[in-house]
C-alpha positions in Angstrom: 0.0 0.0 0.0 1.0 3.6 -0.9 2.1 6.0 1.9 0.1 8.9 -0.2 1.4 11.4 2.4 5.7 10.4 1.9 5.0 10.3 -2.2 3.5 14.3 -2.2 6.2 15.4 0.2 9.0 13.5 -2.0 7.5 15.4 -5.1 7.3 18.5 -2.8 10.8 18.2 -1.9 11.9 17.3 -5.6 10.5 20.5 -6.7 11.9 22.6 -4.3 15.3 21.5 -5.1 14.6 22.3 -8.9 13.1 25.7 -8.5 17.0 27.1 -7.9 17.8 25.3 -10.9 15.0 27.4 -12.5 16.0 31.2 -12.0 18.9 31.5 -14.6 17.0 29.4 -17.7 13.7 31.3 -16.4 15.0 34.7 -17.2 16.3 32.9 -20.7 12.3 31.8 -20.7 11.6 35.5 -20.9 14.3 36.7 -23.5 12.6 33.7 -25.5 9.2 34.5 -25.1 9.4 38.2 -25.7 11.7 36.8 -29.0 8.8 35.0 -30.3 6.0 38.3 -29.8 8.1 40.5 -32.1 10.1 38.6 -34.8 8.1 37.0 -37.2 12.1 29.7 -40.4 12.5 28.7 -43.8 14.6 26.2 -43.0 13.3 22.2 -42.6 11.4 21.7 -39.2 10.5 18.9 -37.1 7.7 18.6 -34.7 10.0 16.3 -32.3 12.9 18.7 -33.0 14.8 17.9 -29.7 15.2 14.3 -31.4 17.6 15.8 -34.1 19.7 18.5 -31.3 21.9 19.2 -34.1 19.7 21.3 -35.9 18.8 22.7 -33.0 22.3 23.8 -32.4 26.0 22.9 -33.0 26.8 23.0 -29.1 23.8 19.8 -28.7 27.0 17.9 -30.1 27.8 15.5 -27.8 25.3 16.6 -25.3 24.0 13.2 -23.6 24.7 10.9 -21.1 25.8 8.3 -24.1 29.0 8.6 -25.6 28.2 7.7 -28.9 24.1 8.8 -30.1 23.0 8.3 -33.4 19.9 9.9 -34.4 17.3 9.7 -37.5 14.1 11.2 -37.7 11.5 11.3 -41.6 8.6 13.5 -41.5 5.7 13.7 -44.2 3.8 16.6 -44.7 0.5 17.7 -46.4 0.2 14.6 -48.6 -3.5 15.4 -48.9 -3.0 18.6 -50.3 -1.3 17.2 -53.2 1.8 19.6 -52.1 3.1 17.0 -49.9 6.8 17.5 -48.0 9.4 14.6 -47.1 12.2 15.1 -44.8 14.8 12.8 -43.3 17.7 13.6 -41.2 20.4 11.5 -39.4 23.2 12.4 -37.4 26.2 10.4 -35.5 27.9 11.7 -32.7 30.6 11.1 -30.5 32.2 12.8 -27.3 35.9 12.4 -27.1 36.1 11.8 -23.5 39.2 11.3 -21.2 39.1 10.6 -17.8 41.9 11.9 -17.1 40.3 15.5 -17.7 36.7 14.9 -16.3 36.2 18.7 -16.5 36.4 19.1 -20.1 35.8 17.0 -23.9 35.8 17.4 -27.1 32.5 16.3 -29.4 32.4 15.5 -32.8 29.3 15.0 -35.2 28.1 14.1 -38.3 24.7 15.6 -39.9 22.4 15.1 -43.1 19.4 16.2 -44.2 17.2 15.8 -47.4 14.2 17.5 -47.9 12.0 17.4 -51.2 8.2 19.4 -51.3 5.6 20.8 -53.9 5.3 20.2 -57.6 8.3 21.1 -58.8 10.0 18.4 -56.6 12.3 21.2 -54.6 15.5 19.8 -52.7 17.4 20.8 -50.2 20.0 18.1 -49.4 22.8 19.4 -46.6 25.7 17.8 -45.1 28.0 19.1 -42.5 29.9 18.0 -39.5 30.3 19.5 -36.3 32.5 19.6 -32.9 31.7 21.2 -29.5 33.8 21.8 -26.6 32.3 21.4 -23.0 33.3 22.7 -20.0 31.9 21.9 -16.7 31.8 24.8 -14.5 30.6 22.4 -11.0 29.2 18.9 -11.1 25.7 20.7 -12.1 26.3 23.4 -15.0 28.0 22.9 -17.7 28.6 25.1 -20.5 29.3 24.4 -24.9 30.3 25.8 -27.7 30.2 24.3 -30.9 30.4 25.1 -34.5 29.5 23.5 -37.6 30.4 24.1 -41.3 28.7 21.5 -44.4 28.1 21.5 -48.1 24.2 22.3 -49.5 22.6 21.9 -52.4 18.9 22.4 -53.6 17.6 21.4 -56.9 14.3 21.8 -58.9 12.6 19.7 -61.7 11.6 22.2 -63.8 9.9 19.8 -66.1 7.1 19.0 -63.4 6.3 23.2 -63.3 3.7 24.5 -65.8 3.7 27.9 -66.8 0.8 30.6 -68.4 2.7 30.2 -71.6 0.8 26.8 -71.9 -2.3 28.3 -71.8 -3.7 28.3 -76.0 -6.9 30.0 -74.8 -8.7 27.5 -74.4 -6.8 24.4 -72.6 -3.6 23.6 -71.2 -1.2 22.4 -73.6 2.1 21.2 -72.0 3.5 21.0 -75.5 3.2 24.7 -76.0 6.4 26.4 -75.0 7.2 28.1 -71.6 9.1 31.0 -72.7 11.3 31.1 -69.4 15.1 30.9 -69.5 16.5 28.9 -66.3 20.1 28.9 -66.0 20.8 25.8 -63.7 18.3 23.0 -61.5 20.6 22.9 -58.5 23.6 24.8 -56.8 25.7 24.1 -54.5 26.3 26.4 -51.4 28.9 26.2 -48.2 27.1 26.4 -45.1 28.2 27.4 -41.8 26.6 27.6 -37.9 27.5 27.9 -34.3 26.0 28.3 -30.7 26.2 28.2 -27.5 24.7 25.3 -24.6 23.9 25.4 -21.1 22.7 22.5 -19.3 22.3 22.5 -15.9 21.3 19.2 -13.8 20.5 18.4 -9.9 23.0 15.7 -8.9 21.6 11.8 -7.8 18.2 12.6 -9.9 17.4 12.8 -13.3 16.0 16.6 -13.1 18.1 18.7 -15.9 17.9 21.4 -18.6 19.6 22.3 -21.5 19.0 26.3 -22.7 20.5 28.2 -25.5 21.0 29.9 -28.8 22.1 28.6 -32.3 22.8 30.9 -35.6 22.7 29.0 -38.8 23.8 29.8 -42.2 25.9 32.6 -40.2 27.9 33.5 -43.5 24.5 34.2 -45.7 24.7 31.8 -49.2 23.3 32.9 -52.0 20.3 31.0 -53.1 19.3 31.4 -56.5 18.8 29.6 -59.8 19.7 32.6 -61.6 23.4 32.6 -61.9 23.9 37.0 -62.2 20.9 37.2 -58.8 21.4 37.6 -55.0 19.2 36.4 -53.0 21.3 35.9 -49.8 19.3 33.2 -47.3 18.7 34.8 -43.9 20.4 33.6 -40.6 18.2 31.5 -38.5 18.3 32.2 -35.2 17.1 29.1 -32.9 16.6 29.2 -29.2 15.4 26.6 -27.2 14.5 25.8 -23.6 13.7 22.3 -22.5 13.3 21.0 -19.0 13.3 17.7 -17.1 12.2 17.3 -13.9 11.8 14.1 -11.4 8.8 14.4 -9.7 8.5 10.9 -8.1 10.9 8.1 -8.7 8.8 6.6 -11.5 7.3 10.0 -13.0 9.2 12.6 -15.0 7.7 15.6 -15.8 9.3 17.1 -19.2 8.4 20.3 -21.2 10.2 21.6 -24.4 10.3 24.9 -26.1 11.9 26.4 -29.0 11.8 29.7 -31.7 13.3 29.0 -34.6 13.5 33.2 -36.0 14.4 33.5 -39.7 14.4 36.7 -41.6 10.3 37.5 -41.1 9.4 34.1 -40.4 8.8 32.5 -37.0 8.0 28.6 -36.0 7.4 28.5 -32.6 6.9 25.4 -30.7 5.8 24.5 -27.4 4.9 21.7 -25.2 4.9 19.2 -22.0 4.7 15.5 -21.4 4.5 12.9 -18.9 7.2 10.1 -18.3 6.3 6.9 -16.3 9.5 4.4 -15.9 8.3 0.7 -15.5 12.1 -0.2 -15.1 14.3 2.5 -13.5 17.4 0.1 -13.2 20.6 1.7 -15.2 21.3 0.2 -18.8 17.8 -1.9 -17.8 15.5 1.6 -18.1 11.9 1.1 -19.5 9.6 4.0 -19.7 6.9 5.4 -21.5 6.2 9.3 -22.5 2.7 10.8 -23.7 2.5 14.7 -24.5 1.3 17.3 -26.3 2.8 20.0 -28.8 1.6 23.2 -29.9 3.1 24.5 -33.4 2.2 28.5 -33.6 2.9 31.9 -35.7 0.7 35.1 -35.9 -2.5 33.1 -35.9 -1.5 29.0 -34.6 -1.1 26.2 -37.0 -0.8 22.7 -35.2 -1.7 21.0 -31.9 0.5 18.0 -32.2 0.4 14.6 -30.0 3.3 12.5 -29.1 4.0 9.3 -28.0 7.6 7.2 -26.9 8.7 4.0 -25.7 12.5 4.0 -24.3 14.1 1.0 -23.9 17.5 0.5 -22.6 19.5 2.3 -25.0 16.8 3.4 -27.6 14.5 5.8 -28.3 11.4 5.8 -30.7 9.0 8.5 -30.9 5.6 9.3 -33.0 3.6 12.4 -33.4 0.9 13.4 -35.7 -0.1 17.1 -36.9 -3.2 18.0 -36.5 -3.7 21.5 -38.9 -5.8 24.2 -37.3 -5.2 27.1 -39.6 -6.5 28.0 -42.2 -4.7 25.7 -44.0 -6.8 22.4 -42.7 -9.4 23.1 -45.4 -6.8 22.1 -47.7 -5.0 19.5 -45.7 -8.8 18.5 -44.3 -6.7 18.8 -41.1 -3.9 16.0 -42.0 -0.5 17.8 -41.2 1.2 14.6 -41.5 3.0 12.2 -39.5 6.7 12.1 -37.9 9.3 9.3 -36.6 11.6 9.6 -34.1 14.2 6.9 -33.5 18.1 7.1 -31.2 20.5 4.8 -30.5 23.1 5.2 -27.4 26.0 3.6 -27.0 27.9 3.6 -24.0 31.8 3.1 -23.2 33.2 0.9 -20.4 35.8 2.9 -18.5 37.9 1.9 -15.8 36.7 0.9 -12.3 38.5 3.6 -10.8 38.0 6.4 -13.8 35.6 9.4 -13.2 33.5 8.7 -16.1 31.2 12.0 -17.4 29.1 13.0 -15.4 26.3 14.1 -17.6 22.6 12.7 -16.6 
Protein backbone atom coordinates (compact mmCIF):
# COMPACT_ATOMS: atom_id res chain seq x y z
CA UNK A 1 0.00 0.00 0.00
CA UNK A 2 1.03 3.56 -0.90
CA UNK A 3 2.12 5.97 1.90
CA UNK A 4 0.09 8.92 -0.16
CA UNK A 5 1.39 11.39 2.39
CA UNK A 6 5.70 10.43 1.91
CA UNK A 7 5.01 10.31 -2.19
CA UNK A 8 3.50 14.28 -2.18
CA UNK A 9 6.15 15.36 0.25
CA UNK A 10 9.04 13.52 -2.05
CA UNK A 11 7.52 15.41 -5.10
CA UNK A 12 7.29 18.53 -2.83
CA UNK A 13 10.82 18.20 -1.89
CA UNK A 14 11.86 17.30 -5.63
CA UNK A 15 10.46 20.46 -6.67
CA UNK A 16 11.92 22.60 -4.31
CA UNK A 17 15.29 21.49 -5.08
CA UNK A 18 14.55 22.29 -8.85
CA UNK A 19 13.09 25.65 -8.45
CA UNK A 20 17.00 27.14 -7.95
CA UNK A 21 17.82 25.28 -10.93
CA UNK A 22 15.05 27.36 -12.52
CA UNK A 23 15.98 31.18 -11.95
CA UNK A 24 18.87 31.52 -14.63
CA UNK A 25 17.02 29.41 -17.70
CA UNK A 26 13.70 31.33 -16.38
CA UNK A 27 15.04 34.73 -17.24
CA UNK A 28 16.30 32.88 -20.70
CA UNK A 29 12.28 31.77 -20.65
CA UNK A 30 11.65 35.53 -20.86
CA UNK A 31 14.28 36.73 -23.51
CA UNK A 32 12.58 33.74 -25.50
CA UNK A 33 9.15 34.49 -25.15
CA UNK A 34 9.37 38.18 -25.67
CA UNK A 35 11.68 36.80 -28.99
CA UNK A 36 8.76 35.00 -30.26
CA UNK A 37 6.02 38.26 -29.76
CA UNK A 38 8.09 40.50 -32.07
CA UNK A 39 10.11 38.59 -34.76
CA UNK A 40 8.14 36.97 -37.20
CA UNK A 41 12.06 29.65 -40.36
CA UNK A 42 12.46 28.71 -43.84
CA UNK A 43 14.59 26.16 -43.01
CA UNK A 44 13.35 22.19 -42.57
CA UNK A 45 11.43 21.72 -39.23
CA UNK A 46 10.54 18.87 -37.09
CA UNK A 47 7.74 18.60 -34.67
CA UNK A 48 10.00 16.35 -32.34
CA UNK A 49 12.85 18.68 -32.97
CA UNK A 50 14.85 17.87 -29.68
CA UNK A 51 15.20 14.27 -31.42
CA UNK A 52 17.61 15.85 -34.07
CA UNK A 53 19.73 18.50 -31.28
CA UNK A 54 21.86 19.23 -34.14
CA UNK A 55 19.70 21.27 -35.86
CA UNK A 56 18.81 22.67 -32.99
CA UNK A 57 22.27 23.84 -32.43
CA UNK A 58 25.97 22.89 -33.04
CA UNK A 59 26.78 22.99 -29.15
CA UNK A 60 23.84 19.81 -28.74
CA UNK A 61 27.00 17.91 -30.07
CA UNK A 62 27.79 15.47 -27.85
CA UNK A 63 25.33 16.59 -25.31
CA UNK A 64 24.01 13.25 -23.64
CA UNK A 65 24.70 10.88 -21.08
CA UNK A 66 25.82 8.29 -24.14
CA UNK A 67 29.01 8.56 -25.61
CA UNK A 68 28.17 7.66 -28.90
CA UNK A 69 24.12 8.84 -30.10
CA UNK A 70 23.00 8.29 -33.36
CA UNK A 71 19.85 9.86 -34.38
CA UNK A 72 17.26 9.70 -37.52
CA UNK A 73 14.08 11.25 -37.67
CA UNK A 74 11.46 11.27 -41.58
CA UNK A 75 8.59 13.54 -41.50
CA UNK A 76 5.69 13.74 -44.24
CA UNK A 77 3.84 16.55 -44.68
CA UNK A 78 0.54 17.75 -46.39
CA UNK A 79 0.18 14.63 -48.64
CA UNK A 80 -3.53 15.43 -48.86
CA UNK A 81 -3.05 18.65 -50.30
CA UNK A 82 -1.32 17.19 -53.20
CA UNK A 83 1.80 19.64 -52.14
CA UNK A 84 3.09 16.98 -49.88
CA UNK A 85 6.84 17.52 -48.04
CA UNK A 86 9.43 14.59 -47.07
CA UNK A 87 12.22 15.07 -44.82
CA UNK A 88 14.83 12.82 -43.30
CA UNK A 89 17.67 13.63 -41.24
CA UNK A 90 20.39 11.47 -39.36
CA UNK A 91 23.20 12.37 -37.43
CA UNK A 92 26.17 10.41 -35.52
CA UNK A 93 27.87 11.69 -32.75
CA UNK A 94 30.59 11.07 -30.50
CA UNK A 95 32.15 12.75 -27.29
CA UNK A 96 35.85 12.42 -27.13
CA UNK A 97 36.15 11.80 -23.47
CA UNK A 98 39.22 11.26 -21.19
CA UNK A 99 39.11 10.59 -17.83
CA UNK A 100 41.88 11.87 -17.07
CA UNK A 101 40.35 15.51 -17.73
CA UNK A 102 36.65 14.91 -16.29
CA UNK A 103 36.17 18.69 -16.46
CA UNK A 104 36.38 19.12 -20.14
CA UNK A 105 35.83 16.96 -23.86
CA UNK A 106 35.75 17.40 -27.10
CA UNK A 107 32.52 16.31 -29.41
CA UNK A 108 32.37 15.45 -32.78
CA UNK A 109 29.28 14.95 -35.19
CA UNK A 110 28.15 14.06 -38.29
CA UNK A 111 24.67 15.58 -39.86
CA UNK A 112 22.42 15.10 -43.06
CA UNK A 113 19.42 16.22 -44.19
CA UNK A 114 17.21 15.78 -47.36
CA UNK A 115 14.18 17.51 -47.91
CA UNK A 116 11.97 17.44 -51.16
CA UNK A 117 8.25 19.45 -51.31
CA UNK A 118 5.58 20.78 -53.88
CA UNK A 119 5.30 20.19 -57.55
CA UNK A 120 8.28 21.14 -58.80
CA UNK A 121 9.98 18.37 -56.61
CA UNK A 122 12.30 21.21 -54.62
CA UNK A 123 15.53 19.78 -52.65
CA UNK A 124 17.40 20.78 -50.21
CA UNK A 125 20.01 18.15 -49.36
CA UNK A 126 22.79 19.41 -46.60
CA UNK A 127 25.71 17.76 -45.11
CA UNK A 128 28.00 19.14 -42.52
CA UNK A 129 29.92 18.04 -39.50
CA UNK A 130 30.28 19.48 -36.28
CA UNK A 131 32.46 19.64 -32.89
CA UNK A 132 31.70 21.17 -29.47
CA UNK A 133 33.82 21.80 -26.59
CA UNK A 134 32.29 21.36 -23.04
CA UNK A 135 33.31 22.75 -19.99
CA UNK A 136 31.93 21.91 -16.68
CA UNK A 137 31.83 24.84 -14.51
CA UNK A 138 30.58 22.43 -11.03
CA UNK A 139 29.21 18.91 -11.07
CA UNK A 140 25.72 20.72 -12.15
CA UNK A 141 26.29 23.37 -15.01
CA UNK A 142 28.00 22.94 -17.74
CA UNK A 143 28.62 25.11 -20.48
CA UNK A 144 29.26 24.39 -24.89
CA UNK A 145 30.32 25.79 -27.65
CA UNK A 146 30.20 24.27 -30.95
CA UNK A 147 30.40 25.08 -34.51
CA UNK A 148 29.54 23.48 -37.63
CA UNK A 149 30.37 24.08 -41.34
CA UNK A 150 28.75 21.54 -44.40
CA UNK A 151 28.06 21.53 -48.09
CA UNK A 152 24.17 22.28 -49.46
CA UNK A 153 22.56 21.90 -52.42
CA UNK A 154 18.93 22.42 -53.62
CA UNK A 155 17.59 21.43 -56.90
CA UNK A 156 14.33 21.80 -58.85
CA UNK A 157 12.62 19.71 -61.70
CA UNK A 158 11.59 22.17 -63.82
CA UNK A 159 9.89 19.78 -66.09
CA UNK A 160 7.14 19.03 -63.40
CA UNK A 161 6.25 23.25 -63.34
CA UNK A 162 3.68 24.47 -65.82
CA UNK A 163 3.68 27.93 -66.76
CA UNK A 164 0.82 30.56 -68.36
CA UNK A 165 2.73 30.18 -71.61
CA UNK A 166 0.80 26.85 -71.87
CA UNK A 167 -2.28 28.32 -71.83
CA UNK A 168 -3.71 28.30 -75.96
CA UNK A 169 -6.85 29.97 -74.84
CA UNK A 170 -8.69 27.55 -74.44
CA UNK A 171 -6.78 24.39 -72.61
CA UNK A 172 -3.56 23.57 -71.21
CA UNK A 173 -1.21 22.42 -73.62
CA UNK A 174 2.09 21.22 -71.98
CA UNK A 175 3.46 21.02 -75.50
CA UNK A 176 3.24 24.70 -76.03
CA UNK A 177 6.39 26.44 -75.02
CA UNK A 178 7.19 28.14 -71.63
CA UNK A 179 9.06 31.02 -72.68
CA UNK A 180 11.25 31.08 -69.37
CA UNK A 181 15.08 30.88 -69.46
CA UNK A 182 16.52 28.91 -66.33
CA UNK A 183 20.10 28.91 -66.00
CA UNK A 184 20.76 25.77 -63.71
CA UNK A 185 18.32 23.03 -61.52
CA UNK A 186 20.57 22.90 -58.53
CA UNK A 187 23.64 24.82 -56.85
CA UNK A 188 25.67 24.14 -54.46
CA UNK A 189 26.28 26.45 -51.39
CA UNK A 190 28.91 26.25 -48.20
CA UNK A 191 27.15 26.36 -45.07
CA UNK A 192 28.16 27.45 -41.79
CA UNK A 193 26.61 27.64 -37.90
CA UNK A 194 27.50 27.91 -34.27
CA UNK A 195 25.95 28.34 -30.73
CA UNK A 196 26.21 28.23 -27.50
CA UNK A 197 24.71 25.33 -24.61
CA UNK A 198 23.94 25.44 -21.10
CA UNK A 199 22.71 22.47 -19.26
CA UNK A 200 22.33 22.49 -15.85
CA UNK A 201 21.29 19.23 -13.80
CA UNK A 202 20.45 18.43 -9.92
CA UNK A 203 23.00 15.68 -8.90
CA UNK A 204 21.59 11.83 -7.83
CA UNK A 205 18.25 12.56 -9.90
CA UNK A 206 17.37 12.80 -13.30
CA UNK A 207 16.03 16.61 -13.12
CA UNK A 208 18.14 18.72 -15.90
CA UNK A 209 17.88 21.44 -18.62
CA UNK A 210 19.57 22.25 -21.46
CA UNK A 211 18.99 26.27 -22.69
CA UNK A 212 20.50 28.22 -25.48
CA UNK A 213 21.01 29.89 -28.83
CA UNK A 214 22.08 28.61 -32.26
CA UNK A 215 22.76 30.90 -35.61
CA UNK A 216 22.67 28.95 -38.78
CA UNK A 217 23.84 29.84 -42.19
CA UNK A 218 25.88 32.57 -40.19
CA UNK A 219 27.90 33.50 -43.53
CA UNK A 220 24.49 34.16 -45.67
CA UNK A 221 24.65 31.84 -49.17
CA UNK A 222 23.33 32.85 -51.99
CA UNK A 223 20.32 30.97 -53.08
CA UNK A 224 19.26 31.41 -56.55
CA UNK A 225 18.81 29.57 -59.82
CA UNK A 226 19.66 32.56 -61.62
CA UNK A 227 23.39 32.57 -61.95
CA UNK A 228 23.89 36.99 -62.22
CA UNK A 229 20.92 37.20 -58.77
CA UNK A 230 21.44 37.59 -54.99
CA UNK A 231 19.18 36.43 -52.98
CA UNK A 232 21.29 35.95 -49.83
CA UNK A 233 19.33 33.15 -47.32
CA UNK A 234 18.73 34.81 -43.87
CA UNK A 235 20.35 33.56 -40.65
CA UNK A 236 18.20 31.47 -38.49
CA UNK A 237 18.34 32.20 -35.24
CA UNK A 238 17.11 29.11 -32.90
CA UNK A 239 16.55 29.24 -29.25
CA UNK A 240 15.35 26.55 -27.25
CA UNK A 241 14.51 25.79 -23.60
CA UNK A 242 13.68 22.27 -22.49
CA UNK A 243 13.34 20.96 -18.99
CA UNK A 244 13.26 17.69 -17.13
CA UNK A 245 12.15 17.33 -13.92
CA UNK A 246 11.81 14.08 -11.43
CA UNK A 247 8.78 14.44 -9.72
CA UNK A 248 8.51 10.86 -8.07
CA UNK A 249 10.91 8.14 -8.71
CA UNK A 250 8.83 6.64 -11.47
CA UNK A 251 7.35 10.01 -12.99
CA UNK A 252 9.18 12.62 -14.98
CA UNK A 253 7.73 15.62 -15.76
CA UNK A 254 9.26 17.12 -19.16
CA UNK A 255 8.44 20.26 -21.15
CA UNK A 256 10.18 21.56 -24.42
CA UNK A 257 10.26 24.91 -26.07
CA UNK A 258 11.87 26.45 -29.02
CA UNK A 259 11.77 29.67 -31.73
CA UNK A 260 13.33 29.04 -34.59
CA UNK A 261 13.50 33.24 -36.03
CA UNK A 262 14.37 33.49 -39.74
CA UNK A 263 14.44 36.75 -41.64
CA UNK A 264 10.28 37.51 -41.09
CA UNK A 265 9.36 34.06 -40.45
CA UNK A 266 8.76 32.52 -37.05
CA UNK A 267 7.99 28.60 -35.96
CA UNK A 268 7.42 28.53 -32.60
CA UNK A 269 6.89 25.42 -30.72
CA UNK A 270 5.84 24.51 -27.38
CA UNK A 271 4.92 21.68 -25.17
CA UNK A 272 4.87 19.18 -22.03
CA UNK A 273 4.72 15.52 -21.40
CA UNK A 274 4.46 12.92 -18.88
CA UNK A 275 7.16 10.15 -18.28
CA UNK A 276 6.30 6.90 -16.27
CA UNK A 277 9.49 4.42 -15.92
CA UNK A 278 8.27 0.71 -15.49
CA UNK A 279 12.08 -0.17 -15.09
CA UNK A 280 14.29 2.50 -13.45
CA UNK A 281 17.36 0.09 -13.17
CA UNK A 282 20.59 1.71 -15.23
CA UNK A 283 21.29 0.24 -18.84
CA UNK A 284 17.79 -1.89 -17.84
CA UNK A 285 15.47 1.60 -18.07
CA UNK A 286 11.85 1.08 -19.55
CA UNK A 287 9.61 3.96 -19.74
CA UNK A 288 6.88 5.40 -21.46
CA UNK A 289 6.17 9.28 -22.50
CA UNK A 290 2.70 10.79 -23.73
CA UNK A 291 2.50 14.67 -24.49
CA UNK A 292 1.32 17.27 -26.26
CA UNK A 293 2.82 19.98 -28.79
CA UNK A 294 1.64 23.23 -29.92
CA UNK A 295 3.06 24.46 -33.41
CA UNK A 296 2.16 28.48 -33.56
CA UNK A 297 2.86 31.95 -35.70
CA UNK A 298 0.65 35.08 -35.85
CA UNK A 299 -2.49 33.13 -35.92
CA UNK A 300 -1.47 29.02 -34.62
CA UNK A 301 -1.08 26.16 -36.96
CA UNK A 302 -0.82 22.66 -35.23
CA UNK A 303 -1.67 20.98 -31.91
CA UNK A 304 0.50 17.97 -32.17
CA UNK A 305 0.37 14.58 -29.99
CA UNK A 306 3.29 12.52 -29.11
CA UNK A 307 3.99 9.32 -28.05
CA UNK A 308 7.61 7.24 -26.92
CA UNK A 309 8.70 3.97 -25.74
CA UNK A 310 12.52 4.00 -24.29
CA UNK A 311 14.12 1.02 -23.92
CA UNK A 312 17.52 0.47 -22.59
CA UNK A 313 19.45 2.25 -25.04
CA UNK A 314 16.84 3.44 -27.58
CA UNK A 315 14.53 5.80 -28.33
CA UNK A 316 11.39 5.78 -30.69
CA UNK A 317 8.99 8.48 -30.89
CA UNK A 318 5.62 9.34 -33.02
CA UNK A 319 3.64 12.45 -33.44
CA UNK A 320 0.93 13.36 -35.70
CA UNK A 321 -0.07 17.07 -36.87
CA UNK A 322 -3.23 18.03 -36.52
CA UNK A 323 -3.74 21.49 -38.88
CA UNK A 324 -5.76 24.25 -37.27
CA UNK A 325 -5.25 27.09 -39.58
CA UNK A 326 -6.53 28.05 -42.22
CA UNK A 327 -4.67 25.74 -44.00
CA UNK A 328 -6.82 22.43 -42.70
CA UNK A 329 -9.39 23.12 -45.39
CA UNK A 330 -6.82 22.15 -47.69
CA UNK A 331 -4.97 19.47 -45.68
CA UNK A 332 -8.77 18.50 -44.26
CA UNK A 333 -6.73 18.83 -41.07
CA UNK A 334 -3.86 16.00 -42.00
CA UNK A 335 -0.53 17.76 -41.22
CA UNK A 336 1.20 14.56 -41.48
CA UNK A 337 2.98 12.18 -39.49
CA UNK A 338 6.68 12.06 -37.88
CA UNK A 339 9.25 9.28 -36.64
CA UNK A 340 11.61 9.62 -34.14
CA UNK A 341 14.20 6.91 -33.52
CA UNK A 342 18.12 7.06 -31.20
CA UNK A 343 20.51 4.77 -30.46
CA UNK A 344 23.09 5.23 -27.38
CA UNK A 345 26.04 3.62 -26.96
CA UNK A 346 27.93 3.62 -24.00
CA UNK A 347 31.80 3.13 -23.24
CA UNK A 348 33.24 0.87 -20.44
CA UNK A 349 35.80 2.95 -18.47
CA UNK A 350 37.95 1.94 -15.85
CA UNK A 351 36.73 0.90 -12.34
CA UNK A 352 38.50 3.55 -10.83
CA UNK A 353 37.96 6.43 -13.77
CA UNK A 354 35.63 9.38 -13.23
CA UNK A 355 33.50 8.71 -16.12
CA UNK A 356 31.22 12.01 -17.40
CA UNK A 357 29.09 13.00 -15.45
CA UNK A 358 26.31 14.13 -17.63
CA UNK A 359 22.63 12.75 -16.59
Amino acid sequence: MVDISTENTAVSVSLQKFKAMLRTPFLVLILFTACISVVKGQDIHFSQFYHAPTLLNPALTGISQADVRFSGMYRSQWNSANAPFETYFFSAENRFYNVTHPSWWFSGGFNAYYDQSGAGNLSNTNISISGSFTRMLDPENFLTIGLAAGLGQRGIDYGLLTFDNQWNGDVFDPARPTNENFDDDNYLYPDFSAGLNWRGQKSGTRSKIDAGIGFFHFNRPNQTFYKDDKSRLPMRLSLYFNPNVQVAESLDLIGFGTAQLQGKYLEGLAGFAGRYYLNTKRSRQVALQFGLEYRFNSFGDAVIPVAELHYHYMILGVSWDVNVSGFSVATNKKGGPEIAFKYFIHRVYPLKAFACPLI
